[in-house]
Structures are given as C-alpha cells and as structure tokens.
C-alpha positions as CSV (number, residue, x, y, z in Angstrom):
1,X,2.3,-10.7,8.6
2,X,-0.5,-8.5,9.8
3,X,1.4,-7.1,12.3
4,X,4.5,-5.8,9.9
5,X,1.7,-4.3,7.3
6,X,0.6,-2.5,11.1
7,X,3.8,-1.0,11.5
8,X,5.0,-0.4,8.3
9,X,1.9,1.3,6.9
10,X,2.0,3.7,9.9
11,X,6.1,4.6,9.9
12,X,5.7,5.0,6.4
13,X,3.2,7.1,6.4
14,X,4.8,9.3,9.8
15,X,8.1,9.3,7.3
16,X,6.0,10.8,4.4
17,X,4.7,13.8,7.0
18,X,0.8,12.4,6.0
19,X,-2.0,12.1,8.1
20,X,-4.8,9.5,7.7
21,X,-6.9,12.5,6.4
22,X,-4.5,12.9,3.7
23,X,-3.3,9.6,2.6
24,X,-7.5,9.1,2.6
25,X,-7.6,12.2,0.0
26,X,-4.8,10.5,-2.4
27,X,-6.4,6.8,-2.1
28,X,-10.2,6.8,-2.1
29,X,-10.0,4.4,0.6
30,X,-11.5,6.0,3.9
31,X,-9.9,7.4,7.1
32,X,-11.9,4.5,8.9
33,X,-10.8,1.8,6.7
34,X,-6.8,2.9,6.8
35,X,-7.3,3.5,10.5
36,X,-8.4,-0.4,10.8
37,X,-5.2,-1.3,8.5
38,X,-3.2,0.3,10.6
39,X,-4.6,-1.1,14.1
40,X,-4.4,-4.6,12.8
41,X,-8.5,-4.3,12.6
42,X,-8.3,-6.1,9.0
43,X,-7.9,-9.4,7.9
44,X,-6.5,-8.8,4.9
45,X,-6.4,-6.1,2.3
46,X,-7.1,-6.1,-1.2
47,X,-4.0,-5.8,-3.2
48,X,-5.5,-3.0,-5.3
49,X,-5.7,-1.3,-1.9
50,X,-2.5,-1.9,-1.0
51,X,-1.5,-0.8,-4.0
52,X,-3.6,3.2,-4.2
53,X,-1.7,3.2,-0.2
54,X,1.6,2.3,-1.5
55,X,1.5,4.7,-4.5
56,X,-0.1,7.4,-2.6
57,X,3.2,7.3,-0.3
58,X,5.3,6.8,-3.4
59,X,6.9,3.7,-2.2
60,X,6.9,0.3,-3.9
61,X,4.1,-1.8,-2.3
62,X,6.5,-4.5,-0.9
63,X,8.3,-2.1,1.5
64,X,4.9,-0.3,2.8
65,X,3.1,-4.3,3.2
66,X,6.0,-6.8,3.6
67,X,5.0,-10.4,3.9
C-alpha cells in the first residue's frame, strides 16, 4: 500500500506540472511532510490529508492514494 501512495502521489503530482513547493501552498501541509509521503517516510497519513493533497491536484482521493 505505502508503496502505490509513493508512486502515485508523485506521478500525479509530475502530471499536474506541480512542485512540492506548490502542492505545499494549496494544502497547508509542508514541503517536508509531502516530501516524506512521497519517499515512503510515513506510516500512514491522515485521511483529511489525503484528502487537501488529492483536492489540491483536483483528482478524486482513490486514484492519488489507492489501497
């Protein structure tokens, strides 16, 4: 699981032309914290979290964090 929310987060954010900086901008959630999403740093994530990433990249949650 943890390894698909890696990949996904990152290609979807690549697809949406955003850099961490950004997507950090439109979420409230910190460069650090999306950069340890990303690298598999996290244990889990909060679904509220999830949620600010997914709509900041206006895409539905389940394709951004699949499990």
């Amino acid at each position: 699981m943890q390894e698909k929310m890696k990949n996904n987060l990152q290609k979807c954010r690549w697809e949406k032309d955003m850099t961490l900086k950004q997507l950090s901008i439109s979420t409230g959630v910190s460069v650090s914290e999306l950069n340890k999403i990303e690298n598999n740093d996290v244990k889990d994530i909060y679904y509220s979290t999830a949620c600010k990433i997914a709509k900041a990249l206006k895409l539905p949650v389940e394709t951004v964090f699949p499990y």
